[in-house]
C-alpha positions in Angstrom: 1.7 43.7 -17.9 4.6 46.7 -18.9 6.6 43.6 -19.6 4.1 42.1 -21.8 3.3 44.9 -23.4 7.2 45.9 -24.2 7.5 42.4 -25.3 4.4 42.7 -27.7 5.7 46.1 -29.3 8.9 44.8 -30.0 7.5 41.6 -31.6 5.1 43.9 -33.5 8.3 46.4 -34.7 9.6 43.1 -35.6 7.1 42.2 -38.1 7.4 45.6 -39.2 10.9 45.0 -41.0 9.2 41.7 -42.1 6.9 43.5 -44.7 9.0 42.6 -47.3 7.9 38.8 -47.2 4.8 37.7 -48.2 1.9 36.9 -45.0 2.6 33.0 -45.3 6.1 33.9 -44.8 6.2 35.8 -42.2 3.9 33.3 -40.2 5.8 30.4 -40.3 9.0 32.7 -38.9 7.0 34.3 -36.1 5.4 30.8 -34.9 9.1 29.3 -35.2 10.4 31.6 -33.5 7.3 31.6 -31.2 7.9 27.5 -30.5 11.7 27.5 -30.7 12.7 30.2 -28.7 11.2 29.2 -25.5 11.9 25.8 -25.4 15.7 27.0 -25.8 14.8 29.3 -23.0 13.4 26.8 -20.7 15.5 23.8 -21.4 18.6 26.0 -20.9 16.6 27.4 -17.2 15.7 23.9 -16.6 19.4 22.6 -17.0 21.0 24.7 -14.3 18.2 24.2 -11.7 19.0 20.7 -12.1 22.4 21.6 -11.4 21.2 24.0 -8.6 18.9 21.2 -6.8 21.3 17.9 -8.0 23.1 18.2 -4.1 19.8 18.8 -2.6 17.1 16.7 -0.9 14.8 14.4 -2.7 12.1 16.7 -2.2 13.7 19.6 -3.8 14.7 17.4 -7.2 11.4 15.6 -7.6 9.8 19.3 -7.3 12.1 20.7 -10.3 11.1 17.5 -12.4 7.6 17.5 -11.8 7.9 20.9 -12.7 9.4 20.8 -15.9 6.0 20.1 -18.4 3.6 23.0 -17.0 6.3 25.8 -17.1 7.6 24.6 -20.6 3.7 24.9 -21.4 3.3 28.3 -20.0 6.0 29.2 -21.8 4.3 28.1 -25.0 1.2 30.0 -24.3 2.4 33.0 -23.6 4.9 33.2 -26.9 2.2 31.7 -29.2 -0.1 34.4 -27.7 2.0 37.1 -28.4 2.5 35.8 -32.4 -1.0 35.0 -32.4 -1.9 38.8 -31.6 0.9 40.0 -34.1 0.7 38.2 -37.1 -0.9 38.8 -40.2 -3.7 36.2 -40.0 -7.3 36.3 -41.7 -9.9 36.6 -38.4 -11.1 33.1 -38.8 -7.5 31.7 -38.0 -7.0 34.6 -34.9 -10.4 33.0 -33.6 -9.4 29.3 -34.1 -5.9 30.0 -32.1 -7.4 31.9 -29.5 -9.6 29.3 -28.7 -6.5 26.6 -28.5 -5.0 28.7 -26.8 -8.1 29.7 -24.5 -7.9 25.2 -24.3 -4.5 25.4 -23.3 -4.8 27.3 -20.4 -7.2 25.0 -19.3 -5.2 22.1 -19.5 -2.5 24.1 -17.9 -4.7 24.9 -14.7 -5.6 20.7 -14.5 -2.0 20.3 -15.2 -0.7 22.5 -12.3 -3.7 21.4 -9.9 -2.0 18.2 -10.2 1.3 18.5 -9.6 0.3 20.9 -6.6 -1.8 18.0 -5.6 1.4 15.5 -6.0 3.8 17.9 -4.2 1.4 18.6 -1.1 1.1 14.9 -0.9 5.2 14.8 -0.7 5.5 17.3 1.5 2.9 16.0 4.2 3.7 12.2 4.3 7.3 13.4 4.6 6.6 13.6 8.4 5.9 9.4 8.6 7.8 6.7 8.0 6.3 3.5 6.8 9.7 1.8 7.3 9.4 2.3 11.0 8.8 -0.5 13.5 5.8 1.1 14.1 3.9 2.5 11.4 0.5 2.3 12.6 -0.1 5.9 12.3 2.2 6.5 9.0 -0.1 3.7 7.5 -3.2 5.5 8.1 -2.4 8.8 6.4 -0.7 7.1 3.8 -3.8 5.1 3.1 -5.8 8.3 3.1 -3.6 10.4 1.1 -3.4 7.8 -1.6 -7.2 7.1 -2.4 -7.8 11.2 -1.4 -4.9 12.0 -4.4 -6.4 9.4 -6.9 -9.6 11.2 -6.2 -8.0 14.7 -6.7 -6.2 13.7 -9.9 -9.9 12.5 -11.3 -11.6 15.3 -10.4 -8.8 17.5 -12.0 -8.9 15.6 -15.2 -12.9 15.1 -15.9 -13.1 19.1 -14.8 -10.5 20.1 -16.9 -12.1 17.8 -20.0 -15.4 19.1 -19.2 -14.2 22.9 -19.6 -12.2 22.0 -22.9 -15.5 20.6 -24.3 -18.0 23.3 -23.1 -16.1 25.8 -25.4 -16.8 24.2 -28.4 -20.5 25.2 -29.0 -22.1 22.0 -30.5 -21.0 20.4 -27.4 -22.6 22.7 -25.3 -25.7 22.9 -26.6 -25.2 18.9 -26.7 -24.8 19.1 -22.6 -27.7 21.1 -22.4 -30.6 18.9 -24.6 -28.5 15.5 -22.9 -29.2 17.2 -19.5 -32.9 18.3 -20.2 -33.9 14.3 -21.4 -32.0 12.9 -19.1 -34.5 10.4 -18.6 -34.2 6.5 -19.9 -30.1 7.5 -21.1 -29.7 8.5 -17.7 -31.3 5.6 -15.8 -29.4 3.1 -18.7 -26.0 5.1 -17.9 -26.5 4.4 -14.5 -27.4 1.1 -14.5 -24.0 0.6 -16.8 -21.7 3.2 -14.5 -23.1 0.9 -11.3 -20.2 -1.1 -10.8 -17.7 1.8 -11.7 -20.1 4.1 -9.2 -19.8 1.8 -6.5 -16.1 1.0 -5.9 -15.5 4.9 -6.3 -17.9 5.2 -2.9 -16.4 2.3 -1.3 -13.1 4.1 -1.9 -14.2 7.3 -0.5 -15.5 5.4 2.6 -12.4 3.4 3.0 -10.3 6.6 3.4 -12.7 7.6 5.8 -13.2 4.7 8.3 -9.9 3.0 7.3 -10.8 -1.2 7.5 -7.8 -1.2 5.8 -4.8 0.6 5.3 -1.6 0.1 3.3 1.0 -2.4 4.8 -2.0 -4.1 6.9 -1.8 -7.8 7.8 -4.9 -9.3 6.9 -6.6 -12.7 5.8 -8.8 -12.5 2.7 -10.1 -15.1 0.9 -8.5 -17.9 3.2 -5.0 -16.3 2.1 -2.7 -14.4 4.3 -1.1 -11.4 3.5 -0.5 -7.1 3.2 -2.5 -4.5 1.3 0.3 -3.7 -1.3 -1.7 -1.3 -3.3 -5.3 0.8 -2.8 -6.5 2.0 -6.0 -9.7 3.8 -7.2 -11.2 0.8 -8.0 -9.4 -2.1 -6.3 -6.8 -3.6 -3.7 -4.2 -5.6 -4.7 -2.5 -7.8 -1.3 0.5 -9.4 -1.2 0.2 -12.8 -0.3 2.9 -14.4 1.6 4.2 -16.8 -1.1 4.4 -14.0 -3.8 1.3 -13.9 -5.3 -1.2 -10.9 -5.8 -4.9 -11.4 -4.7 -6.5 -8.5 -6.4 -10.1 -7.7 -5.3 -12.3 -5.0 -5.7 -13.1 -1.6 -3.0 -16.8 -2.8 -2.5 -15.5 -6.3 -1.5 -14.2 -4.8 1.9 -17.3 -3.2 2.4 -19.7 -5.9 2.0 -17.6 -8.8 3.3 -16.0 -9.7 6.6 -12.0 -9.9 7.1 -9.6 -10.7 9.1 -6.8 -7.3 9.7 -3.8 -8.4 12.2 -2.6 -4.6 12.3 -6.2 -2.8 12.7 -5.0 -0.8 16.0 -1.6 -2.2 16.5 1.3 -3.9 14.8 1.8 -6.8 17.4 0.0 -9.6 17.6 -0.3 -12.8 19.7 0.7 -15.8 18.1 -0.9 -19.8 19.1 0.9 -23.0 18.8 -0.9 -26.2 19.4 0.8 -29.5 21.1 -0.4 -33.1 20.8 1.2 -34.7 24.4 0.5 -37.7 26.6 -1.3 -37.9 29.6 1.6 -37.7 31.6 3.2 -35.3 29.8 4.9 -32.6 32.4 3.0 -29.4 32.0 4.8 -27.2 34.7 8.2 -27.6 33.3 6.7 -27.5 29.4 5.8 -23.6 31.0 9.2 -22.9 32.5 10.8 -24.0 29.2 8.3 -22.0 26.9 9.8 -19.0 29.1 13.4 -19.7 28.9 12.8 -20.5 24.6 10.4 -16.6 24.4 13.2 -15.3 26.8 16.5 -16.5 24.2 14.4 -15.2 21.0 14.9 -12.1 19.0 11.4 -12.2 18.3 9.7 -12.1 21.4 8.8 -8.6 21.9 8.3 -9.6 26.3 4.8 -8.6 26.1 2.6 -12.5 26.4 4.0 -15.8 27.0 2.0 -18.9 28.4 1.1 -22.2 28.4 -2.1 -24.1 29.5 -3.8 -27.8 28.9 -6.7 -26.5 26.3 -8.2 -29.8 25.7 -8.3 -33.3 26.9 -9.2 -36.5 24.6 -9.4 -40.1 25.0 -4.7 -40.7 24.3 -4.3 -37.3 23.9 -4.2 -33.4 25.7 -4.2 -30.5 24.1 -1.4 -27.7 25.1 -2.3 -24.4 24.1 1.5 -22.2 23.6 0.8 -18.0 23.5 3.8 -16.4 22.5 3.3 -12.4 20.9 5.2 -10.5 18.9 5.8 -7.3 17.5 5.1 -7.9 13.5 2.9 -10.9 11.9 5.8 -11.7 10.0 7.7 -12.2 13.5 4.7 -13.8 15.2 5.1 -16.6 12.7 8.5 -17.2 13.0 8.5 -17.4 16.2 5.2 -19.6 16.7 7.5 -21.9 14.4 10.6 -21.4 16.5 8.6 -22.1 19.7 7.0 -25.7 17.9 10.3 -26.8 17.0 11.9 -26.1 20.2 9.6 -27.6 22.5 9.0 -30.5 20.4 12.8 -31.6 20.0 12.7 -30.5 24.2 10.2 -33.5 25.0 12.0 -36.0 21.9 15.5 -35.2 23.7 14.1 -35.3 27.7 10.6 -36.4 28.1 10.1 -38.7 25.4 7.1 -40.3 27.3 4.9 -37.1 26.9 5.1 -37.6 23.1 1.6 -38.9 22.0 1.9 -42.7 21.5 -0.2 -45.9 22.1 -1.0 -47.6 25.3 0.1 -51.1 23.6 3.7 -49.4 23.2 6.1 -51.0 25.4 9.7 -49.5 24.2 9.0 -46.5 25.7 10.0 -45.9 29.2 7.1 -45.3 31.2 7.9 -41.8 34.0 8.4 -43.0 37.8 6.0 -42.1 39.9 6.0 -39.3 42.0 5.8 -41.1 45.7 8.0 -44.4 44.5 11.6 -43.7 43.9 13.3 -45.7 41.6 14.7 -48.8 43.0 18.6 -49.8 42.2 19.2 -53.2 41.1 21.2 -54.1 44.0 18.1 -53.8 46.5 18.1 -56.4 49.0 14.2 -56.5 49.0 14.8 -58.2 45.7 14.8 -61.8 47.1 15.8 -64.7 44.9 13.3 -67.3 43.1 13.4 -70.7 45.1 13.7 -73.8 43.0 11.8 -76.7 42.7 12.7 -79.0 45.1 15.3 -77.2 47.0 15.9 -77.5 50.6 15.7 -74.5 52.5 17.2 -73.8 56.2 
């Protein structure tokens, strides 16, 4: 207060040696001086911080930039309310700035609110990493914090708007007769705001109880793909083949879905075979092991094999193979398919699915009758017609 009072005398001494110039005069100079001088100030200041913080984390520049706006506006305030107090203006005009003024420092507050909100939110998800292997739990705040901030930032803004316009008078007394015949406008309003009114509590309750989160695998719509981005409003997921499938909050609320990553990021992946009959099921397991067992992919958690349906030419072989990421679990459900398949084309072409009437194929020898070598004595020739015999 000493220093703003110093700082007030000296503008008012100032003015003093002014008196020579007419009023009009002497206003323009002071609210130059009172708009120029600090934005020199705070764009030299702002300069060497840059400098200060330009070696520093990412943390430490992203706080100086988001900085920048609401000090350079509290440095307007503060000068234009010192030339406000010290010029020679008529009362109407000291009335008119002190109420911008009176506005600005509203906007400030929102303004700072915010960027308080935006920094907390930097600092906490700091401690996650969404680009871990893992990221269950960095997913869930990171869901939480973005709808909770979205929320912040509107809460901010229509509070900040609302105390603007309650200074004006006609808009007050407005508020007041709109509140007291609230009746038919209200129920219209709400009728109109229903849609708007209902994604902004589906949002609220997905931060709460979390169906989905950021970076979740999910099916939607008979399409696969992540939750790219949560809004106030909607969810935009990133299909596999590039596309965006937006929908809106209440859609996750009122409809079932499927989420791969709900409580984990691995998940088990099923590959369907077509065989024959005699196709050999105990060394299509030992194989399925030995192709997991070679993979990258397989994260050694669930591997297995097992006969899940029979038809009239045809049984059903039922491959389990997990994984630690859906993106994995379908490379490796493809890398399993091809594998085993160009196994029984290469070895066991039999177990292939074909048609009883097909003959080129060679038929598998039977477990209790060896195969017999052309050679065999028990192979006895044809007689001929006629021939004489001893």
């Amino acid at each position: 207060m000493k220093a703003m009072d110093s700082l007030s005398a000296a503008v008012a001494q100032g003015v003093d040696q002014l008196g020579w110039l007419p009023d009009w005069a002497v206003v323009v100079i002071m609210f130059g001086a009172a708009v120029a001088a600090p934005l020199a100030i705070h764009n030299a200041l702002f300069v060497r911080l840059q400098k200060l913080v330009d070696k520093r984390s990412l943390f430490w520049r992203s706080l100086v930039q988001r900085t920048q706006g609401p000090s350079r506006l509290a440095l307007l305030i503060v000068t234009l309310g010192i030339a406000t107090a010290a010029a020679p203006l008529p009362p109407p005009a000291v009335e008119a700035l002190r109420h911008g003024l009176l506005i600005g420092v509203m906007v400030l507050l929102g303004w700072t609110s915010v960027t308080a909100l935006h920094i907390w939110t930097v600092v906490y998800m700091r401690r996650f990493k969404l680009d871990a292997e893992d990221n269950l739990l960095a997913r869930k705040h990171a869901t939480q914090i973005s709808i909770l901030k979205r929320a912040g930032v509107t809460l901010a803004v229509v509070v900040t708007l609302a105390s603007a316009l309650m200074t004006f008078d006609g808009v007050r007394q407005y508020g007041v007769s709109l509140l007291a015949s609230a009746g038919a406008a209200g129920l219209i309003l709400g009728l109109a705001m229903q849609p708007v009114l209902a994604n902004l509590a589906a949002g609220i309750q997905l931060a709460i109880t979390q169906p989905i989160r950021l970076e979740d695998a999910i099916v939607v719509e008979g399409e696969w793909g992540w939750v790219e981005e949560i809004t106030s409003t909607y969810v935009v997921v990133r299909l596999w083949d590039w596309r965006r499938l937006v929908l809106p909050l209440r859609y996750f609320i009122e409809h079932p879905f499927q989420n791969w990553t709900r409580d984990g990021a691995s998940i088990i992946g099923t590959v369907m075979i077509y065989c024959d009959h005699s196709a050999p099921v105990a060394l299509m397991r030992e194989k399925l092991e030995e192709f997991v067992r070679e993979s990258a992919l397989w994260d050694g958690q669930v591997v297995n094999l097992q006969v899940s349906d029979a038809k009239e030419f045809t049984i059903e072989v039922r491959l389990l193979v997990s994984a630690g990421t859906s993106p994995k679990a379908w490379d490796l459900r493809c890398e399993v398919r091809e594998r085993m398949i160009g196994w029984l084309n290469a070895e066991h072409p039999y177990a292939l699915p074909r048609h009883r009437a097909d003959l080129g194929r060679q038929a598998p020898p039977s477990s209790d009758e060896a195969p017999r070598p052309r050679g065999d004595a028990s192979r006895r020739p044809v007689a001929r017609r006629g021939a004489v015999t001893a």
